[in-house]
FIKOL-765504 format. One record per residue (C-alpha): x, z, y; residue in three letters; residue number from 1. Coordinates in steps of 0.5 Angstrom, whole numbers, plus 500, padded with zeros to 3 digits. Example, Ala and Ser with C-alpha at 12.3 -4.5 7.8 and 13.67 -1.06 7.14 Angstrom:
@east->525; up->516; north->491; rest->ALA; nr->1
@east->527; up->514; north->498; rest->SER; nr->2
This chain:
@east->961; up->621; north->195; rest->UNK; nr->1
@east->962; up->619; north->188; rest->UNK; nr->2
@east->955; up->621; north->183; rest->UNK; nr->3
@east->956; up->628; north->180; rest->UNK; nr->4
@east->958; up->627; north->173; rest->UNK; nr->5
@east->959; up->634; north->172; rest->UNK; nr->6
@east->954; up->640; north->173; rest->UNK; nr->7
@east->960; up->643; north->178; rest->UNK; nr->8
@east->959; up->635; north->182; rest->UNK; nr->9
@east->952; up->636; north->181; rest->UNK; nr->10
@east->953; up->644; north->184; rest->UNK; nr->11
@east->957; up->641; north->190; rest->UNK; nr->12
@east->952; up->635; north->192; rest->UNK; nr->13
@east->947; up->640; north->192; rest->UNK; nr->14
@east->951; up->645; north->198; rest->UNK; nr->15
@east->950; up->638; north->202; rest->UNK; nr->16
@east->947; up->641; north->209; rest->UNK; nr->17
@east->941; up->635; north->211; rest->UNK; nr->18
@east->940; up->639; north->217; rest->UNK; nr->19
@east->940; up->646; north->220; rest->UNK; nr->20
@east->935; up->649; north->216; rest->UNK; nr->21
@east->936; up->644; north->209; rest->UNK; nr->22
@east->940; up->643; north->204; rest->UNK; nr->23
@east->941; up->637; north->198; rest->UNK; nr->24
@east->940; up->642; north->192; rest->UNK; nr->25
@east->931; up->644; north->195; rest->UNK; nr->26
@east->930; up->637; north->194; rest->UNK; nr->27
@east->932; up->635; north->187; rest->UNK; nr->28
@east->927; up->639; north->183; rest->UNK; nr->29
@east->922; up->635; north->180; rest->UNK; nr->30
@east->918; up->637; north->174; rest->UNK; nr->31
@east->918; up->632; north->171; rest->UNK; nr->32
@east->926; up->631; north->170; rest->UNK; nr->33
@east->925; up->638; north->169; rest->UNK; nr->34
@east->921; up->637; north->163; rest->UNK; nr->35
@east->923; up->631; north->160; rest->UNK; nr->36
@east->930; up->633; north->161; rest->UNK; nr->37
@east->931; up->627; north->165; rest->UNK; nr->38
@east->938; up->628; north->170; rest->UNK; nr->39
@east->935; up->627; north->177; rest->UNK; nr->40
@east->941; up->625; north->181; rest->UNK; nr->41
@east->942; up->620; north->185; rest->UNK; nr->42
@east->947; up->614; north->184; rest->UNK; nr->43
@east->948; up->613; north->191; rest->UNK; nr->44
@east->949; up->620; north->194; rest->UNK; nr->45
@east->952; up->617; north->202; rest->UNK; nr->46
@east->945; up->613; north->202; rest->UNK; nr->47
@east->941; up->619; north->199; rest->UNK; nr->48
@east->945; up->623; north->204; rest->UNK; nr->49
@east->944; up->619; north->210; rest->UNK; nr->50
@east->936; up->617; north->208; rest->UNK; nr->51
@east->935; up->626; north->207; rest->UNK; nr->52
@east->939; up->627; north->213; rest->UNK; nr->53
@east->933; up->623; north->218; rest->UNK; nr->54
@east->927; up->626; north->214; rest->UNK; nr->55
@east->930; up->633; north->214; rest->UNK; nr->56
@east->933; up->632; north->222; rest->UNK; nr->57
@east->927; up->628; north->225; rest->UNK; nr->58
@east->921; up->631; north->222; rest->UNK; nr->59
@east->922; up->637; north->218; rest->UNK; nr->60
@east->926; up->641; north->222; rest->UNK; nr->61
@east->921; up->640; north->228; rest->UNK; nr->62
@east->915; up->642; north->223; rest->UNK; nr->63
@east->919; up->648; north->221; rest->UNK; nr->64
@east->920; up->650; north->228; rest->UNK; nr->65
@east->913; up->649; north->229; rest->UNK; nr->66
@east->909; up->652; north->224; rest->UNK; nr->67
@east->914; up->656; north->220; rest->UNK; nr->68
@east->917; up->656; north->214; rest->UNK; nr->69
@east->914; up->649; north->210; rest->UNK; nr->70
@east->914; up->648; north->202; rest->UNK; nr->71
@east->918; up->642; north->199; rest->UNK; nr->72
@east->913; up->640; north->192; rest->UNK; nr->73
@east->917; up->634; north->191; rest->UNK; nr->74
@east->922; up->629; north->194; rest->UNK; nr->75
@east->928; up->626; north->191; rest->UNK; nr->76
@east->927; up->621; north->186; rest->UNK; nr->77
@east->931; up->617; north->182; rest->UNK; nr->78
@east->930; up->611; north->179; rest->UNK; nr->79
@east->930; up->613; north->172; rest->UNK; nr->80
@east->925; up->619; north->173; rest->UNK; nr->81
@east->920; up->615; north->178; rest->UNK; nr->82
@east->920; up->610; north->173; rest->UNK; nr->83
@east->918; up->615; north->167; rest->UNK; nr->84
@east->912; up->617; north->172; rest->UNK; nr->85
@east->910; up->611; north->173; rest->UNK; nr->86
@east->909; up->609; north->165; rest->UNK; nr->87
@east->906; up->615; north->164; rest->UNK; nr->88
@east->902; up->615; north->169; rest->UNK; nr->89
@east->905; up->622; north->172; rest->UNK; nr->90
@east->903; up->620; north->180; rest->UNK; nr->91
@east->908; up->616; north->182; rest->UNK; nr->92
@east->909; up->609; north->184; rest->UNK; nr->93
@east->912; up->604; north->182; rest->UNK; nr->94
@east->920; up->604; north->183; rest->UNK; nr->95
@east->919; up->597; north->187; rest->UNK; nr->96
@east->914; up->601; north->191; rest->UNK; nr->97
@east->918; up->607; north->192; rest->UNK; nr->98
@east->926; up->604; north->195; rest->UNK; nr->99
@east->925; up->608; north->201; rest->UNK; nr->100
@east->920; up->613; north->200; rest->UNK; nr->101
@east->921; up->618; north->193; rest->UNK; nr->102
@east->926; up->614; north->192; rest->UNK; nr->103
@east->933; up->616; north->197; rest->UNK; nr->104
@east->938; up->612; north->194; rest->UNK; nr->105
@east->935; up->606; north->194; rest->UNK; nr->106
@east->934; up->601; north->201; rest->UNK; nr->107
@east->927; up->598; north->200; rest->UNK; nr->108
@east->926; up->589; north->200; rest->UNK; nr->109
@east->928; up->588; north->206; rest->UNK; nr->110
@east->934; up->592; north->206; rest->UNK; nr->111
@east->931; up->599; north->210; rest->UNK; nr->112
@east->933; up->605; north->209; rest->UNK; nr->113
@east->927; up->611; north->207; rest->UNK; nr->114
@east->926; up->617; north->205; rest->UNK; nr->115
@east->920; up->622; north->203; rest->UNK; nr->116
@east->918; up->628; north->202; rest->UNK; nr->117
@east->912; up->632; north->199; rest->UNK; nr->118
@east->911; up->639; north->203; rest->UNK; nr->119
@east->905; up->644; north->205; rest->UNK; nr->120
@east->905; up->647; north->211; rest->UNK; nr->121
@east->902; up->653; north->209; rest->UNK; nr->122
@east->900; up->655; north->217; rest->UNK; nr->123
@east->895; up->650; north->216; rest->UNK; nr->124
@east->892; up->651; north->210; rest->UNK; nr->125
@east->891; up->658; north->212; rest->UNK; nr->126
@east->887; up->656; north->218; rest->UNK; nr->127
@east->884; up->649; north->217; rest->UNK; nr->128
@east->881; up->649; north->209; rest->UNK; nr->129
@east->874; up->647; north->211; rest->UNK; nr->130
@east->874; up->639; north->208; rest->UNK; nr->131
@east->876; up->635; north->213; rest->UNK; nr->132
@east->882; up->640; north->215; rest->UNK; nr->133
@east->887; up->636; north->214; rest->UNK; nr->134
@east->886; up->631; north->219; rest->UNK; nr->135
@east->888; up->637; north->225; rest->UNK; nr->136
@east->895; up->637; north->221; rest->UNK; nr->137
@east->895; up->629; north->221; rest->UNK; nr->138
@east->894; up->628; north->229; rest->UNK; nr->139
@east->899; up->634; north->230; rest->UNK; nr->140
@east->904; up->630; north->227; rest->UNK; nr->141
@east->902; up->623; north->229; rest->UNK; nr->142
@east->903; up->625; north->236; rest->UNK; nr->143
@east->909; up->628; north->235; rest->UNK; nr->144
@east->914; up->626; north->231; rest->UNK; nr->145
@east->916; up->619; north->228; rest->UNK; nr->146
@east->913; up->620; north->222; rest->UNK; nr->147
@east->913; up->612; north->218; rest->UNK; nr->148
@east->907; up->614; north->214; rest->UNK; nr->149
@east->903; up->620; north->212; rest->UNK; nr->150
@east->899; up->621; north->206; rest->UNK; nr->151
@east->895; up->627; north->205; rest->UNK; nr->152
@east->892; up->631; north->198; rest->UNK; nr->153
@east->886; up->635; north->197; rest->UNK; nr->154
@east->890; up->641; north->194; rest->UNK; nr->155
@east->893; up->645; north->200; rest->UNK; nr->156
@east->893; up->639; north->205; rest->UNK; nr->157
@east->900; up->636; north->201; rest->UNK; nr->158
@east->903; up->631; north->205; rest->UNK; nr->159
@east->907; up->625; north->203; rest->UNK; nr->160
@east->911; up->624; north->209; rest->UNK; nr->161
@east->917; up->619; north->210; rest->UNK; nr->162
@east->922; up->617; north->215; rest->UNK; nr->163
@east->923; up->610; north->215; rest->UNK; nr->164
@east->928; up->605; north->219; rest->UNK; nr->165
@east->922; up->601; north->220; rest->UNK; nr->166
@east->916; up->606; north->220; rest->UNK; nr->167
@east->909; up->603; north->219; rest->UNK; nr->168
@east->906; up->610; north->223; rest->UNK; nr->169
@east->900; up->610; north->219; rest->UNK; nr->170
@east->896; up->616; north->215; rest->UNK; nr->171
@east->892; up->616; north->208; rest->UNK; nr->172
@east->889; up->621; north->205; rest->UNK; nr->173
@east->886; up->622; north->198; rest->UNK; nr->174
@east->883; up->628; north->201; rest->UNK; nr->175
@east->876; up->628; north->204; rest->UNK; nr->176
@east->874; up->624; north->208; rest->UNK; nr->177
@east->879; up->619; north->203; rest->UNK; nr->178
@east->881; up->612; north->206; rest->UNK; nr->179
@east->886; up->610; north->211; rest->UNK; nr->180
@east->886; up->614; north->218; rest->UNK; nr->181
@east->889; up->610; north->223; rest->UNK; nr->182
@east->895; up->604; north->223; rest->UNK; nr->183
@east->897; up->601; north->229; rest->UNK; nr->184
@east->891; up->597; north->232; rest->UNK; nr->185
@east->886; up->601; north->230; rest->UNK; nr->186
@east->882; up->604; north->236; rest->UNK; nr->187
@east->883; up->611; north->235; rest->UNK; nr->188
@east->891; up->610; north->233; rest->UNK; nr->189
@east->894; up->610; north->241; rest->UNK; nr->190
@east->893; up->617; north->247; rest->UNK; nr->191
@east->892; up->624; north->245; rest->UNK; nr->192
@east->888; up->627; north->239; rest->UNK; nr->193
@east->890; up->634; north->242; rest->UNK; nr->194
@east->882; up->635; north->242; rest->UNK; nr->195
@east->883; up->635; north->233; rest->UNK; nr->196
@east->888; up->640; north->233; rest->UNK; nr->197
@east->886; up->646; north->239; rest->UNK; nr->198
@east->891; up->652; north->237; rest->UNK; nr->199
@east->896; up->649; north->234; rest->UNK; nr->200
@east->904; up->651; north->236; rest->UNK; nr->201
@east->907; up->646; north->242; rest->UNK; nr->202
@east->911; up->640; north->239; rest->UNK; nr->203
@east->919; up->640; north->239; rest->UNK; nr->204
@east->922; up->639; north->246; rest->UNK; nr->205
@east->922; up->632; north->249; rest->UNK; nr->206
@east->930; up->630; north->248; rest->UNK; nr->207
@east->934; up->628; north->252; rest->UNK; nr->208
């Protein structure tokens, strides 16, 4: 697919389907393209496309069936709008940071292919506000899907989560406790943390 250059291409790249539930369109909205009038649109729509596809397949989808409707905060981010958050400070990263994380269309420096998205799940906040409430969200997906990496906020228990082809599987947080939760070799890292989430909805069905 060729970049949209031309608000009917940009309507027709925003009808892409990722997934049962997902479409292209939900994830270009960015506040800062917005406000600054910078055309968040990807140069390489097949990779974005691809990228978006996984995140929405493998993790939102099962996230969705879960727990109910989830809300998209922020996404896509193409090099020219990442860039300009991250000169001023707007909470980006920088573009070399962000190849296959915010940034779908771009393969990251050893040539993998990511994509981020920042959601809230509102059954969660509803249920789990007290400090600390985030970490009940956090095991539930860690022992759930294949998640690449996970980082929470303090406001609604936003959560940066990535697909990525070589997924780190490690959980941050810059909500209390902040720091880092686990990565692979930590002892809490491997086995159920089931006890962390009573009363949650089942995970998806194994496949297969």
């Amino acid at each position: 697919m060729k970049k949209p250059g031309s608000m009917k291409g940009l309507e027709e790249f925003g009808r892409v389907r990722l997934s049962q539930n997902f479409f292209m369109r939900e994830f270009l909205h960015s506040e800062i393209a917005d406000f600054y009038r910078i055309p968040n649109i990807p140069d390489d729509p097949d990779l974005a496309i691809a990228a978006g596809t996984k995140l929405c397949e493998e993790l939102l989808e099962p996230l969705q069936q879960a727990f109910g409707r989830i809300h998209i905060r922020s996404a896509y981010r193409n090099a020219a709008v990442n860039g300009f958050g991250n000169r001023h400070n707007l909470n980006c990263s920088s573009n070399k940071a962000s190849c296959a994380d915010h940034i779908w269309d771009r393969r990251d420096a050893q040539g993998f292919m990511g994509a981020t998205a920042t959601i809230v799940v509102p059954w969660a906040w509803d249920r789990r506000r007290e400090e600390g409430g985030w970490q009940s969200l956090a095991w539930w997906i860690h022992d759930h899907l294949p998640y690449a990496s996970l980082c929470f906020f303090p406001k609604l228990w936003a959560v940066n989560i990535q697909w990525h082809e070589m997924p780190r599987r490690t959980i941050r947080s810059f909500a209390a406790p902040r720091g880092l939760l686990t990565k692979p070799g930590m002892a809490n890292h491997e086995g159920s943390h089931a006890d962390f989430y009573r009363g949650f909805p089942p995970g998806p069905e194994p496949k297969g």
